[in-house]
N, CA and C of each residue as an Amber inpcrd file, in Angstrom:
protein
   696
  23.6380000 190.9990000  64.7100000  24.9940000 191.4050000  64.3490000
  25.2560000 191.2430000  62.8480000  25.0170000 190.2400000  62.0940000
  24.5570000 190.0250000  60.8550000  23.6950000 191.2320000  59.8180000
  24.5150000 191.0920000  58.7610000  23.7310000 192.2160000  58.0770000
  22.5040000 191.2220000  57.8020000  21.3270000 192.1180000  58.2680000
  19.9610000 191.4800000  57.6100000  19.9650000 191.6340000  56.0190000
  20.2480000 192.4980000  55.1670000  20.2200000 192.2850000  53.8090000
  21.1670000 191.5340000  53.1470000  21.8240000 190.5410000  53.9660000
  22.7780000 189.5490000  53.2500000  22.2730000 188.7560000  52.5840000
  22.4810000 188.5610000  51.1280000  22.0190000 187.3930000  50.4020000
  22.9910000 186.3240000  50.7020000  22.3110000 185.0850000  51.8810000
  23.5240000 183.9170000  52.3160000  22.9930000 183.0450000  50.8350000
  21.9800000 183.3890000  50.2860000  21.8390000 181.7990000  49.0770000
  23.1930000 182.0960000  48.1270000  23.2820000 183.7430000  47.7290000
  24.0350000 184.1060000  46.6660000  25.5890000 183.3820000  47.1920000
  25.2810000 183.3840000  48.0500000  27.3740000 183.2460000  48.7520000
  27.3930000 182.3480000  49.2630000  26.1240000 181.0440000  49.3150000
  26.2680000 179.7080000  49.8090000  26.8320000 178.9450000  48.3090000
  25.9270000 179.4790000  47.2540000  26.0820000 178.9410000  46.0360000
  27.6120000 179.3150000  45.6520000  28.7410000 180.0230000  45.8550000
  29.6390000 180.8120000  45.4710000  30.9970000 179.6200000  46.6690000
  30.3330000 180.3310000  47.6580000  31.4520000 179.0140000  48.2130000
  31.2970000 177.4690000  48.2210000  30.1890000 176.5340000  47.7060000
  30.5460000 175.6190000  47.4720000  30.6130000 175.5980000  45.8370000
  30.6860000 176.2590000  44.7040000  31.7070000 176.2470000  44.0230000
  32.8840000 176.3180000  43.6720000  33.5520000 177.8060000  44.5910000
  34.5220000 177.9250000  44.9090000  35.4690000 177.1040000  45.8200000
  34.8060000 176.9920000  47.0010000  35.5020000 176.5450000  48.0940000
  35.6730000 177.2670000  49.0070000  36.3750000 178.9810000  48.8500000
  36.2350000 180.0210000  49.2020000  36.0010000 181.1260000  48.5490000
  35.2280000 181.9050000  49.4790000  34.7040000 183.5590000  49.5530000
  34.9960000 184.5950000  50.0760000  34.4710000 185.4770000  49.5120000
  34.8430000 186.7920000  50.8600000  33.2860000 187.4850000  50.2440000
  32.7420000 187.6370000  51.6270000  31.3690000 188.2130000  51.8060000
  31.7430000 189.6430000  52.0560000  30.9500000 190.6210000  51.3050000
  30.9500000 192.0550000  51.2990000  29.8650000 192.1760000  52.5700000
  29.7550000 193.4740000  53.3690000  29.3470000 194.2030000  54.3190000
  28.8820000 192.9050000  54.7700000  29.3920000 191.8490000  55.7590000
  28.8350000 191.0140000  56.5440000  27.9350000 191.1920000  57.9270000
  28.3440000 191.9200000  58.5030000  28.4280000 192.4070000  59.4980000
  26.8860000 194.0700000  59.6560000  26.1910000 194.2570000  60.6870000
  25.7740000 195.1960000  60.5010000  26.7550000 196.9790000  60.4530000
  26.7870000 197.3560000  60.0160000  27.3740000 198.4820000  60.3060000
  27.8450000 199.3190000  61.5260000  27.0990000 199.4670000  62.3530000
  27.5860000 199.6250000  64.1290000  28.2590000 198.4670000  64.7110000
  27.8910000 197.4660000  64.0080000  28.2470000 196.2560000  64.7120000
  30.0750000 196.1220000  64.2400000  29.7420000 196.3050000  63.1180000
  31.5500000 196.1290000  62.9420000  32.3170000 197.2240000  63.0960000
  31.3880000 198.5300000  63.2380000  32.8880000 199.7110000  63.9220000
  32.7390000 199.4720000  65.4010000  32.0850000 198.9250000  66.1500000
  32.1020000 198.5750000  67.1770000  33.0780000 197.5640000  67.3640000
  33.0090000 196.4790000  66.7460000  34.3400000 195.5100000  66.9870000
  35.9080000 196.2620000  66.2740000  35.4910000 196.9180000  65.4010000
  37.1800000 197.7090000  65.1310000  37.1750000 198.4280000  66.1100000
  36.4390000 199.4100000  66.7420000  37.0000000 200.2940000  68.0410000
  37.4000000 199.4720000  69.2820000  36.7560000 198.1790000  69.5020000
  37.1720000 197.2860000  70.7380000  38.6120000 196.5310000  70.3520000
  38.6070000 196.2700000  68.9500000  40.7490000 195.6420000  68.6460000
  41.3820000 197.0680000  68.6950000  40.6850000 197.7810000  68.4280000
  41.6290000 199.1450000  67.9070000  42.0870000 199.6870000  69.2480000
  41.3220000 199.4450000  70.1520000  41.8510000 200.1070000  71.4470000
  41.8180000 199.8620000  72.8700000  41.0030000 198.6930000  73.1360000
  40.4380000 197.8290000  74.1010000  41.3990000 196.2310000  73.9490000
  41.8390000 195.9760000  73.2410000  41.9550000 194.4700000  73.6370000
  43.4410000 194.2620000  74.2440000  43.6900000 193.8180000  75.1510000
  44.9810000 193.6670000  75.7110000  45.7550000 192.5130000  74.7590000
  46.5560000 193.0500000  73.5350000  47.5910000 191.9820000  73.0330000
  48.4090000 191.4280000  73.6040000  48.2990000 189.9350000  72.8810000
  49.3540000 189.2450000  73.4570000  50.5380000 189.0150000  71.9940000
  51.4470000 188.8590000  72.1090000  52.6020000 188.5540000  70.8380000
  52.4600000 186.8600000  70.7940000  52.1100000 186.3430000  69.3180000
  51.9340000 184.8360000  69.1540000  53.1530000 185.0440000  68.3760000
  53.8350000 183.5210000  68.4480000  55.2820000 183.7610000  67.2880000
  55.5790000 181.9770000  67.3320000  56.0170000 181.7110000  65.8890000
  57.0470000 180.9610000  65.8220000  58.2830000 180.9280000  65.3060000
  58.8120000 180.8340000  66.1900000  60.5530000 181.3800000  65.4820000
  61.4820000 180.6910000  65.9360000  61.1070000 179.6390000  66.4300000
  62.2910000 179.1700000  67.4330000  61.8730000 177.3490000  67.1190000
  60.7640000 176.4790000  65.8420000  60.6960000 175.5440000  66.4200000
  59.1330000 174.9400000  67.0970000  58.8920000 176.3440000  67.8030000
  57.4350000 175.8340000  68.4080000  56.9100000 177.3000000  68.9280000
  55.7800000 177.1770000  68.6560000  54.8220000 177.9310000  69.2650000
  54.7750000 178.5470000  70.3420000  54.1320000 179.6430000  70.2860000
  54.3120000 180.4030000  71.9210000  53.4410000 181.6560000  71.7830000
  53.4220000 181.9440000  72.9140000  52.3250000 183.2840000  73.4880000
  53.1060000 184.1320000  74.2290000  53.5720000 184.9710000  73.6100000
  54.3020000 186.1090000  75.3400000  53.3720000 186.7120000  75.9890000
  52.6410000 186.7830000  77.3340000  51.5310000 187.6180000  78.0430000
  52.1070000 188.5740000  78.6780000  51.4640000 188.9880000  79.5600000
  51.6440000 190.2480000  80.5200000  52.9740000 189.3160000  81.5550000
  53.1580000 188.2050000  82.1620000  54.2340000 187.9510000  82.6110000
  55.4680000 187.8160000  82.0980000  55.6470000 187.5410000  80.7130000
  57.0190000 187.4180000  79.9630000  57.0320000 188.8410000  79.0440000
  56.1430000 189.8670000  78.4290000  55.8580000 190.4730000  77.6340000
  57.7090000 191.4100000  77.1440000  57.5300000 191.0860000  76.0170000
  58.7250000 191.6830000  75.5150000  58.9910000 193.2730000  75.2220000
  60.2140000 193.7720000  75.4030000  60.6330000 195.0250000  75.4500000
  61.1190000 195.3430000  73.9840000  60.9330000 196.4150000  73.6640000
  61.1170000 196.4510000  72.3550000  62.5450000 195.9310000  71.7730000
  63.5440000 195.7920000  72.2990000  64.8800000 194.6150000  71.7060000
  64.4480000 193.5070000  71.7010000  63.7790000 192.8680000  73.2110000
  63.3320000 191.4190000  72.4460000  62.6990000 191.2010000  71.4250000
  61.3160000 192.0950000  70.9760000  60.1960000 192.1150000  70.2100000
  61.3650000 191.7080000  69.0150000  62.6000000 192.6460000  68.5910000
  62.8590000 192.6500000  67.4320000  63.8240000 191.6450000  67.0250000
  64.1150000 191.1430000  68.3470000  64.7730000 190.0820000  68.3360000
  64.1200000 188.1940000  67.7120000  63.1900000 188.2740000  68.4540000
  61.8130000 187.6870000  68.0370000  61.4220000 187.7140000  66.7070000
  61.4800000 188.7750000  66.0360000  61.1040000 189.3910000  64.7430000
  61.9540000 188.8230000  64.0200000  63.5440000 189.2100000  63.7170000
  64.7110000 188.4420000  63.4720000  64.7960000 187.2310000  62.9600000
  64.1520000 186.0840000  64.5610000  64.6870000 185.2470000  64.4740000
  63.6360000 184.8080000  63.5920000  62.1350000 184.8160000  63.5020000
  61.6930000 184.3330000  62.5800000  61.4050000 184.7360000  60.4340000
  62.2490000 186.0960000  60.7190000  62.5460000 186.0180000  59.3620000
  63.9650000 185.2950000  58.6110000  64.9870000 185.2810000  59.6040000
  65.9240000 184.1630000  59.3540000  65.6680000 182.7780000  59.0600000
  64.2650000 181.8440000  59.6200000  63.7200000 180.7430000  59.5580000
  62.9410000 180.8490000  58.2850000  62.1230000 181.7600000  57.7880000
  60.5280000 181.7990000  57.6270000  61.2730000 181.1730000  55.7440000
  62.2990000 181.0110000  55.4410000  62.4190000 180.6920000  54.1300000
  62.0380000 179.5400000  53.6300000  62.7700000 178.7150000  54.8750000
  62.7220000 176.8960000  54.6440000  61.6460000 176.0930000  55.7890000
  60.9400000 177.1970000  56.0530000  59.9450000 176.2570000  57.4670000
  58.6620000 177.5050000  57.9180000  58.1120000 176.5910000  58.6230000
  56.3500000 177.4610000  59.0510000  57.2900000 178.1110000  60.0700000
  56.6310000 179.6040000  60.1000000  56.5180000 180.6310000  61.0750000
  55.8020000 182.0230000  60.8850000  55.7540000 182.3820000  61.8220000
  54.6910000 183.6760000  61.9880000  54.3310000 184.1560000  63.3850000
  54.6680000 186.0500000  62.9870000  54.4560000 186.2750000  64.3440000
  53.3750000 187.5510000  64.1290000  52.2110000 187.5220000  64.6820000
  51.3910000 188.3360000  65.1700000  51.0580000 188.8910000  66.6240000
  49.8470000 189.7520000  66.6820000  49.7940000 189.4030000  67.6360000
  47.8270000 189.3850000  68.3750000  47.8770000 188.4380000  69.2680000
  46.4760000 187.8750000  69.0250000  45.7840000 188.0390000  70.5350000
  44.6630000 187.5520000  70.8700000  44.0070000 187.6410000  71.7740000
  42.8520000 186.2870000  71.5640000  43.4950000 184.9370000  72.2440000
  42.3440000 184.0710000  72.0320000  40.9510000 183.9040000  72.8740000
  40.3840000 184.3310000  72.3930000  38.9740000 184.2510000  73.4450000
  38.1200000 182.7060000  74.4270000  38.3980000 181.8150000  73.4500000
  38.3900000 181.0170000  74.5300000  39.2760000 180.7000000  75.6940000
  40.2100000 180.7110000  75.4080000  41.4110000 180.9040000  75.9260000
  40.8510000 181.8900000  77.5140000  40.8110000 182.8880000  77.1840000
  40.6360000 184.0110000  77.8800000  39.7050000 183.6300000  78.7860000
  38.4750000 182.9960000  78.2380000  37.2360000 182.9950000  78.8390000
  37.4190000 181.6130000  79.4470000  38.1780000 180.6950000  79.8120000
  38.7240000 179.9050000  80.1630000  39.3020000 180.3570000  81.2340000
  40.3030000 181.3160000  81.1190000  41.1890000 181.2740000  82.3600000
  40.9390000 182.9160000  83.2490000  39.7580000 183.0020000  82.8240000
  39.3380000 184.5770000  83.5620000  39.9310000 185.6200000  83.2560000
  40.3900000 185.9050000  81.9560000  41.0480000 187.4010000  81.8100000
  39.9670000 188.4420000  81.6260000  40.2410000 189.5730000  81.4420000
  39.9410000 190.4750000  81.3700000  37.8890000 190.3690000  81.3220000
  37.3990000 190.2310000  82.5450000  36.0820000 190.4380000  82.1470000
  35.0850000 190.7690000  81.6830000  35.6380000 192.3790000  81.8140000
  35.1050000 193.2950000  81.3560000  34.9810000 193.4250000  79.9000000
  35.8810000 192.8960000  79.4790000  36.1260000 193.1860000  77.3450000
  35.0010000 192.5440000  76.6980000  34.0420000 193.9060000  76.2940000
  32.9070000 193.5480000  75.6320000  33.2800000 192.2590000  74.6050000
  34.5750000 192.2220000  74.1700000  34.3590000 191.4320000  73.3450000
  34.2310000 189.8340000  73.2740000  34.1880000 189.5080000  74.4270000
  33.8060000 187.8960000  75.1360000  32.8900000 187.8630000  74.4820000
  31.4820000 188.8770000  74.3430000  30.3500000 188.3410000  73.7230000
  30.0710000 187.9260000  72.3410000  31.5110000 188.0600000  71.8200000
  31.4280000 187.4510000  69.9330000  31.7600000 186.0670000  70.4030000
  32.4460000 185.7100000  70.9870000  32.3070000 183.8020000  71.2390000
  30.9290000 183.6060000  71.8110000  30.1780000 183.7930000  72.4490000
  28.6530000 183.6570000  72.9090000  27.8050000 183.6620000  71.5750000
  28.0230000 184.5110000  70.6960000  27.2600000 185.0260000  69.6340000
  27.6220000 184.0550000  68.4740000  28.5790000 183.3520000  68.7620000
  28.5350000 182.5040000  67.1980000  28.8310000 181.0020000  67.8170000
  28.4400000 180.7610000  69.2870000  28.0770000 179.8460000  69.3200000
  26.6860000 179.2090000  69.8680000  25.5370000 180.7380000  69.4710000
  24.5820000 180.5930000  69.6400000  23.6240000 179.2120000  68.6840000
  23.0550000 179.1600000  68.9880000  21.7800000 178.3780000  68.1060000
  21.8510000 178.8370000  66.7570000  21.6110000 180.2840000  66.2860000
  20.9550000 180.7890000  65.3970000  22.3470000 181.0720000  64.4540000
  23.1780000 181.3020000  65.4300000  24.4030000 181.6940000  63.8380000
  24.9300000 179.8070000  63.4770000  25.1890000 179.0410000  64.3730000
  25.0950000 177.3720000  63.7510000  24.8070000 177.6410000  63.4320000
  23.4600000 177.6770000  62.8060000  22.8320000 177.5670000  62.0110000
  23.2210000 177.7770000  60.7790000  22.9620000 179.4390000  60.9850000
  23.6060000 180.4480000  59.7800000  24.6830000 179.1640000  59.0970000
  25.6770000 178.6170000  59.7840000  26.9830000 178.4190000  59.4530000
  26.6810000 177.2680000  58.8340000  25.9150000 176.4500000  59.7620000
  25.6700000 175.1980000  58.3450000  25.1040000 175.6670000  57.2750000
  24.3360000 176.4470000  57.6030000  23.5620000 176.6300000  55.7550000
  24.4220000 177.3730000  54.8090000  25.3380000 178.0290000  55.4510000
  26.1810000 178.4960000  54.5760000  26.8700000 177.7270000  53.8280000
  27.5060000 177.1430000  54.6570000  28.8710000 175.5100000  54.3080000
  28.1750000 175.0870000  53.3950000  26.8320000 174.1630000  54.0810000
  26.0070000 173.1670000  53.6770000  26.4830000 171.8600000  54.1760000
  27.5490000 172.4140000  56.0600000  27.9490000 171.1640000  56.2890000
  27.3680000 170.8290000  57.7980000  26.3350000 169.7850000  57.6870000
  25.8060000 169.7830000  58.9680000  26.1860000 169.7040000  60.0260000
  27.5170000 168.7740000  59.8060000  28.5850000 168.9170000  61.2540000
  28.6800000 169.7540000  61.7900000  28.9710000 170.8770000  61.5080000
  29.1410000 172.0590000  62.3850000  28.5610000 172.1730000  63.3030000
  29.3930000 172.3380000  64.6300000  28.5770000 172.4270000  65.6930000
  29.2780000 173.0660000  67.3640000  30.3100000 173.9920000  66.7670000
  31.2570000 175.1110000  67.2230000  31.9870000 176.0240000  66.4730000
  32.0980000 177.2790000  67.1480000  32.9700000 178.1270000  66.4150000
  34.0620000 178.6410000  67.4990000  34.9130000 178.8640000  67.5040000
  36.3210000 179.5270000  68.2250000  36.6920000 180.5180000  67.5560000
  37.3310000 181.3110000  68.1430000  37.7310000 182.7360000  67.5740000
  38.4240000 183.2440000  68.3990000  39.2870000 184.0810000  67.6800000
  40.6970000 184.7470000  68.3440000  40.7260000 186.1370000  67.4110000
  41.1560000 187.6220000  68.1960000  41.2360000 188.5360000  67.3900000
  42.7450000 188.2810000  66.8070000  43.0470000 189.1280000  66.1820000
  44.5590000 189.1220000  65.6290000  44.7900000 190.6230000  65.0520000
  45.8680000 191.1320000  65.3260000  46.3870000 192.2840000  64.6380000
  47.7480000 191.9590000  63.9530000  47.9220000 192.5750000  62.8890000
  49.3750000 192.2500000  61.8440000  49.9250000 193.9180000  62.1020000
  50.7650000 193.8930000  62.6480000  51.2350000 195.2290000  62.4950000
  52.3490000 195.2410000  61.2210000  52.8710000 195.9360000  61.0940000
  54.0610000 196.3790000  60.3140000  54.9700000 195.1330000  60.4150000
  55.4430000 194.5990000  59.5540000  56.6040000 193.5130000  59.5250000
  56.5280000 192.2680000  59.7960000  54.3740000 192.3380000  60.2180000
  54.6520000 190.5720000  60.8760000  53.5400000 189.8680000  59.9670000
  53.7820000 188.3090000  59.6600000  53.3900000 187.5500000  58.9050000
  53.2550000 186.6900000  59.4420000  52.4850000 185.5050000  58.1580000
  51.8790000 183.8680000  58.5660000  52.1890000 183.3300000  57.4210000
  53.3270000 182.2910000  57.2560000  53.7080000 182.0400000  56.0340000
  52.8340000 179.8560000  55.7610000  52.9040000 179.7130000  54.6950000
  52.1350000 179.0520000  54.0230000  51.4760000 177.7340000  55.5730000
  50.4830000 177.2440000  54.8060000  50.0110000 175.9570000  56.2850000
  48.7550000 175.7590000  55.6320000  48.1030000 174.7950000  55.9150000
  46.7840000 174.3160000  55.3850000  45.8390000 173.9930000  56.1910000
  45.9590000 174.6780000  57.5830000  45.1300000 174.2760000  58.6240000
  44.3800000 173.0390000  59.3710000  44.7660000 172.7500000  58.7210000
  44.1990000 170.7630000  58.6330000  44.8720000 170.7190000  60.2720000
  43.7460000 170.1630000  60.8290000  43.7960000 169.6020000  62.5130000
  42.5850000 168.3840000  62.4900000  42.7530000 167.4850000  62.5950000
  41.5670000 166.1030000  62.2830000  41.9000000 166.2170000  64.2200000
  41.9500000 166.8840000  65.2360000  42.1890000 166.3380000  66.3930000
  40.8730000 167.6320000  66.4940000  40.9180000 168.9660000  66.2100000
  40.0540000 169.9060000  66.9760000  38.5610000 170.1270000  66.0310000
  38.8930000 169.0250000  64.4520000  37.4840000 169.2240000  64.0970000
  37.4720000 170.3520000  62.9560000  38.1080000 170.7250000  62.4280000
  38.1380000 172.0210000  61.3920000  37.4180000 171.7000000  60.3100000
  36.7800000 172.5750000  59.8180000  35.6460000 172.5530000  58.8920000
  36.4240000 173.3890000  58.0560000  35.5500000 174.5830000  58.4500000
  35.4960000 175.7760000  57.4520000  36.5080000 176.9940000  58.5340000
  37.8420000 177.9180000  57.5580000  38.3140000 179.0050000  58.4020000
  37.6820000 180.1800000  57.8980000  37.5400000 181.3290000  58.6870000
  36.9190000 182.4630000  58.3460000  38.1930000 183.3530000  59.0360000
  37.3460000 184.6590000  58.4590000  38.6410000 185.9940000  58.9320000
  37.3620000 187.3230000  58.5220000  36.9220000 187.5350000  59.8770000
  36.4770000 189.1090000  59.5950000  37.2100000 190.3090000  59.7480000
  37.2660000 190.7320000  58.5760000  38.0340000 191.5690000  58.3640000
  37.6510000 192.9690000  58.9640000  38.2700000 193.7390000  60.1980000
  38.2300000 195.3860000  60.4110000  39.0610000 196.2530000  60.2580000
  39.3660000 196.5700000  59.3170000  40.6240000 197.8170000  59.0610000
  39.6680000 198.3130000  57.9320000  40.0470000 199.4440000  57.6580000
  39.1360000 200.1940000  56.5380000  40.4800000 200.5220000  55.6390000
  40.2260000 201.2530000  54.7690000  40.8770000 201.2840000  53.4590000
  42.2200000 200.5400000  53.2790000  42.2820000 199.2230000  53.3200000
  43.4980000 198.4900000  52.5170000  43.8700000 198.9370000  51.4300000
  45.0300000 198.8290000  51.5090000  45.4640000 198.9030000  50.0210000
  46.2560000 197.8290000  49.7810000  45.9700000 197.5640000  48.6910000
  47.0040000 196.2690000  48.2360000  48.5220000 196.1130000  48.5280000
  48.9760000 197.2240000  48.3810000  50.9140000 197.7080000  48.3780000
  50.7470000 197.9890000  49.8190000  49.8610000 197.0580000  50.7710000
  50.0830000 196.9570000  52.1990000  50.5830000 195.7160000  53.1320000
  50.1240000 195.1990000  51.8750000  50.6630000 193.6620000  52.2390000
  49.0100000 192.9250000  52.8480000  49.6150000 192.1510000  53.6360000
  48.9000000 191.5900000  55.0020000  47.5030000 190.8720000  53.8900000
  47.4340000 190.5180000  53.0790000  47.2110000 189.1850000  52.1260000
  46.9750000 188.2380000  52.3990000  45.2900000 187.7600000  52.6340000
  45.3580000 186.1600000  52.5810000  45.0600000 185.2760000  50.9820000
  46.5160000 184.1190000  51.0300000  46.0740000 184.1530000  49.6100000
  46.7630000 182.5670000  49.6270000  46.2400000 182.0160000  48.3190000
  45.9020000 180.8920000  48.3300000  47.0480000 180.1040000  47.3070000
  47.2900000 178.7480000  47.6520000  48.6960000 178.8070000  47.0390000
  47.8500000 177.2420000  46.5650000  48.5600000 176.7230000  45.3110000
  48.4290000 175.5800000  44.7220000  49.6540000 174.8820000  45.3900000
  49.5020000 173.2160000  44.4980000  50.6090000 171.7920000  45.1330000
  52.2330000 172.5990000  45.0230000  52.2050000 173.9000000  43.6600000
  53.7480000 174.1140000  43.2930000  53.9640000 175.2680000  44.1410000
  53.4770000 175.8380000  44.6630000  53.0730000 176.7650000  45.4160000
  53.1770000 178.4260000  44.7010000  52.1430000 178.0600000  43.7700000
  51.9410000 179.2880000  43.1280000  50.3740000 179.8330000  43.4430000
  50.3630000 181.3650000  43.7460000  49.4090000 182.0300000  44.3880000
  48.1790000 181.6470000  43.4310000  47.0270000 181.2150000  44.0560000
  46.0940000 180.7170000  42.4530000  44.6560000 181.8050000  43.0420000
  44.8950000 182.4970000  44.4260000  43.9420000 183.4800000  44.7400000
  44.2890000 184.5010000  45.9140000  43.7430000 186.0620000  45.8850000
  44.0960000 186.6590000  47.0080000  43.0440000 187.6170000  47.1990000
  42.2860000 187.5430000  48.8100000  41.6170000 188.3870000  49.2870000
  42.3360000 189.4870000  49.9850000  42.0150000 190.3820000  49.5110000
  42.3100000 191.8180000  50.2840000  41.8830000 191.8310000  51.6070000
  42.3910000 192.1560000  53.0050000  41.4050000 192.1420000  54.1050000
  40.5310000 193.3440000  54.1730000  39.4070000 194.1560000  53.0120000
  38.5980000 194.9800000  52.7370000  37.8280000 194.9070000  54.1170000
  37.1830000 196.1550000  54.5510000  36.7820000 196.5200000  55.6660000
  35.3780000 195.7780000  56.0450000  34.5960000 195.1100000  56.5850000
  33.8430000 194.7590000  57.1300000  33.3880000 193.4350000  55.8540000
  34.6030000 192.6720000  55.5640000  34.1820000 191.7550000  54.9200000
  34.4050000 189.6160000  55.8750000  33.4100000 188.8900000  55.2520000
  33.9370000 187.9700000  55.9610000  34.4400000 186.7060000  54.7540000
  35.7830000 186.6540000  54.8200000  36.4590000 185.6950000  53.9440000
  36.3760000 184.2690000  54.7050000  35.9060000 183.3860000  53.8530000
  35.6900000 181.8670000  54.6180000  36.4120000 181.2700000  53.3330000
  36.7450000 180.0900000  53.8620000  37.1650000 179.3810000  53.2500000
  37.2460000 177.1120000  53.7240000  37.0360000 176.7330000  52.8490000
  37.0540000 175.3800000  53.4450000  38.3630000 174.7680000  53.6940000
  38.6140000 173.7820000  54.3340000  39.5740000 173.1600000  54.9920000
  39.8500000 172.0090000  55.0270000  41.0900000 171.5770000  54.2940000
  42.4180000 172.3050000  53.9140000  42.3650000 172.7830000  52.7810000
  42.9540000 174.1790000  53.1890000  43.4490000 174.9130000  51.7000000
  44.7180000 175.1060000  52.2190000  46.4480000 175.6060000  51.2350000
  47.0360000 175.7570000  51.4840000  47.1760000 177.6950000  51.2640000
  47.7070000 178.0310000  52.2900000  47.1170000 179.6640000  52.3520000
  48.3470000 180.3190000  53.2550000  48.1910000 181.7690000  53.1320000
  48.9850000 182.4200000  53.9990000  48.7150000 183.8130000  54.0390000
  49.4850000 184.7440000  55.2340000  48.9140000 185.9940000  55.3140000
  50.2990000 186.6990000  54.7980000  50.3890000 187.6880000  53.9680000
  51.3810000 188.2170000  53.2790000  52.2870000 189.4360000  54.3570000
  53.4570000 189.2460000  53.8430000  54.0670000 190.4590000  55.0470000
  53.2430000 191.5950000  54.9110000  52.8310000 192.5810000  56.2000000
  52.4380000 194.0540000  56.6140000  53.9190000 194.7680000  55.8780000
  53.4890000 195.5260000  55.1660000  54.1700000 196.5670000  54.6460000
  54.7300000 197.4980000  55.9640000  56.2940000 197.9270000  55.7520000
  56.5330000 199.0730000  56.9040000  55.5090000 200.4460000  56.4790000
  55.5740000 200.6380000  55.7820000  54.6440000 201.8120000  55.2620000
  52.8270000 201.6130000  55.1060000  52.3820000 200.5910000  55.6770000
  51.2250000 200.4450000  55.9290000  50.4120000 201.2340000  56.3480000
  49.2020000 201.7260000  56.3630000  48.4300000 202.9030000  56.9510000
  48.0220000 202.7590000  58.0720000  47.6590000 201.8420000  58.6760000
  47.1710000 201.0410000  59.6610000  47.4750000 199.5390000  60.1340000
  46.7170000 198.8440000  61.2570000  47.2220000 197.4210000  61.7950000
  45.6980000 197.0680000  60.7940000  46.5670000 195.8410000  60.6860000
  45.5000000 194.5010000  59.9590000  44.7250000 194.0850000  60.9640000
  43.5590000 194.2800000  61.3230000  42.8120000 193.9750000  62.0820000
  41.6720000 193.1510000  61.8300000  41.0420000 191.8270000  62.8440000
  40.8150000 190.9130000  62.2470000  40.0010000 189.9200000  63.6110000
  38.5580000 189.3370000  63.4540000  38.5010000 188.4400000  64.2190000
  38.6970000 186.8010000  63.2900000  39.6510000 185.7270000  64.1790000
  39.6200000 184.8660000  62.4160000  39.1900000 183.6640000  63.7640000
  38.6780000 182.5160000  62.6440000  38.9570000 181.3350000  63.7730000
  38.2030000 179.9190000  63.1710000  37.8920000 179.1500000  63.5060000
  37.4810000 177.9600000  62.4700000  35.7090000 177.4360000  62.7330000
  35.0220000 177.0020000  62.1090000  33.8810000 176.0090000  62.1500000
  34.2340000 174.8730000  62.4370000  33.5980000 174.5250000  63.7450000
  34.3720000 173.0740000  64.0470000  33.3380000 171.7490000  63.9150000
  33.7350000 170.6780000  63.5710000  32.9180000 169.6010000  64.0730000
  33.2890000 168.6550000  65.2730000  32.7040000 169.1240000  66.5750000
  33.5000000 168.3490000  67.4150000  32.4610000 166.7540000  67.6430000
């Protein structure tokens, strides 16, 4: 699944200078229009949001009608000034593969695949952090209007290493929004990856970061598998 002509020394050396990267053509080429055609049209979304306080998932039993959706929407841009919130909408795969959803969705086999032997691997040598020794992953789509405002991912309970975000949408444009970008102590932007089409942005943990509003005039959904290197 891995592009075989990836130079990992060039971009091992790059992110532990940096801290974070974004790897060009990561992915083999079939391999990643294959995972954009399975978010693009196969994955049953669920709406993730915080807007109220705490966290939540709407599924196929609560799933909102388009007044709630915007209601939902609302309430967390009324909040999102003075406090964490963000509403996307996602599909967690362990999760899933946990509680028997959808069997059939080829895409169960990207959690199998990066918690094989051989991509660990990959992942420590990338880091250069031997702990590693799980990956989790959740797709995510940003449509039009929805965001992830600042957080530093820091969880010392599930083990977070390193976060990544493979990026599938093809031609971003900047004046689209949907921005992951990196904020200093005053909270001024000190970096921003474009989500460019078949790239994989990693980054170490904690950084303080966020995903920028989806433009209404966007060309497309922000499409995306993201999820962490864990040390459990």
């Amino acid at each position: 699944m891995i592009n075989n002509d990836l130079n990992v020394d060039h971009w091992k050396a790059q992110l532990a200078a940096r801290t974070r990267v974004q790897i060009a053509d990561f992915l083999q080429a079939d391999a990643a229009q294959f995972l954009r055609d399975c978010l693009a049209k196969r994955v049953p979304w669920r709406l993730a949001e915080h807007s109220a306080g705490e966290s939540r998932t709407h599924g196929h039993d609560d799933a909102l009608d388009e007044a709630g959706y915007r209601e939902v929407l609302d309430a967390a841009y009324r909040s999102a000034r003075d406090s964490f919130q963000f509403v996307y909408d996602s599909y967690m795969l362990g999760h899933a593969r946990a509680h028997g959803w959808d069997p059939d969705l080829p895409l169960h086999g990207v959690l199998d695949f990066f918690n094989s032997p051989d991509y660990l691997e990959f992942a420590r040598y990338l880091t250069g952090d031997d702990t590693i020794n799980a990956v989790n992953a959740q797709a995510t789509r940003y449509r039009p209007g929805q965001f992830l405002t600042p957080h530093d991912d820091k969880n010392s309970i599930e083990g977070r290493r390193y976060a990544y975000v493979i990026n599938l949408s093809r031609g971003w444009k900047a004046d689209w929004g949907g921005q992951l970008q990196f904020l200093d102590a005053e909270g001024n932007v000190i970096d921003t990856l474009l989500p460019r089409w078949n790239t994989l942005s990693i980054f170490r943990v904690p950084q303080l970061h966020l995903v920028s509003l989806v433009s209404p005039w966007a060309g497309e959904d922000r499409l995306a598998i993201t999820g962490w290197m864990l040390a459990r």
